[in-house]
C-alpha positions in Angstrom: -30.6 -7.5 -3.6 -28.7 -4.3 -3.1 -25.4 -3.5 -3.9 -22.8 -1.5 -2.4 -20.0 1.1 -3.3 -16.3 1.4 -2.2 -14.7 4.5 -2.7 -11.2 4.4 -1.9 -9.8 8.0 -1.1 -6.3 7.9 -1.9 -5.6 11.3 -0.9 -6.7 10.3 2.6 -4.0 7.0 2.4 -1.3 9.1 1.0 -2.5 12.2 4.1 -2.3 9.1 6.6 1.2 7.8 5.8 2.7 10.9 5.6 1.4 12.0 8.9 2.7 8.8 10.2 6.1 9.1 8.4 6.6 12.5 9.9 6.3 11.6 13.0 9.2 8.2 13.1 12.7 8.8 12.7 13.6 5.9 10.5 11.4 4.1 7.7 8.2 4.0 7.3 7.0 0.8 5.3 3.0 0.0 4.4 1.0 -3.0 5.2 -0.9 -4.0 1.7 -1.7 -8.1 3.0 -5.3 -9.1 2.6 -5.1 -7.0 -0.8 -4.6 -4.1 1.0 -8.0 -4.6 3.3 -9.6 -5.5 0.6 -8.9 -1.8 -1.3 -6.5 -3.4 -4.0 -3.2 -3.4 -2.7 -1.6 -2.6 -6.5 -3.5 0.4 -6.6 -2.6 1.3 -3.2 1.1 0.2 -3.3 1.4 2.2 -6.5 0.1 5.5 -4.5 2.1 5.0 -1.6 5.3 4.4 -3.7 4.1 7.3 -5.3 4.6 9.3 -2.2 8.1 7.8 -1.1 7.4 4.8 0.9 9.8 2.1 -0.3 9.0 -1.2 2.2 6.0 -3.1 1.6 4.9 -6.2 3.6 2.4 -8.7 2.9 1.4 -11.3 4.8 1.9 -14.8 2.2 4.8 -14.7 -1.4 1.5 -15.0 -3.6 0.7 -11.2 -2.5 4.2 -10.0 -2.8 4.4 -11.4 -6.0 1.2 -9.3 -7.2 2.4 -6.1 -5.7 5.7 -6.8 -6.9 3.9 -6.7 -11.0 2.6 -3.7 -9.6 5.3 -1.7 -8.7 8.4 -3.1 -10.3 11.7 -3.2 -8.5 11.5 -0.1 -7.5 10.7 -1.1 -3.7 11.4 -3.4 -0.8 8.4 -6.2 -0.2 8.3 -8.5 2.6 
């Protein structure tokens, strides 16, 4: 059986929101539901927050609760 390999490219992410951001006039949040697609929202949400993006929103409380150990208080989840 083979096995594969995710690479997540969080300089692509971080490239991607910002390019969003800068193109809106008011917040820009992140969807990180379904463990961020499956590329571990934590280590996504931590990038993004990184980067300035203060709204989160997850889909059910048990993922905002995880992101929430993640980041802290220092953001916005819904």
């Amino acid at each position: 059986m083979s096995t594969a390999t995710l690479s997540i490219d969080l300089d692509a992410i971080r490239a991607n929101w910002r390019a969003l951001n800068e193109k809106t006039s008011g917040e820009t949040g992140a969807v990180v539901k379904a463990n961020a697609y499956g590329l571990g929202a934590g280590f996504v949400a931590k990038a993004l927050l990184k980067e300035g993006v203060q709204t989160f929103f997850v889909a059910v409380a048990e993922e905002g609760g995880g992101v929430r150990k993640s980041l802290g208080n220092a953001s916005t989840i819904y």
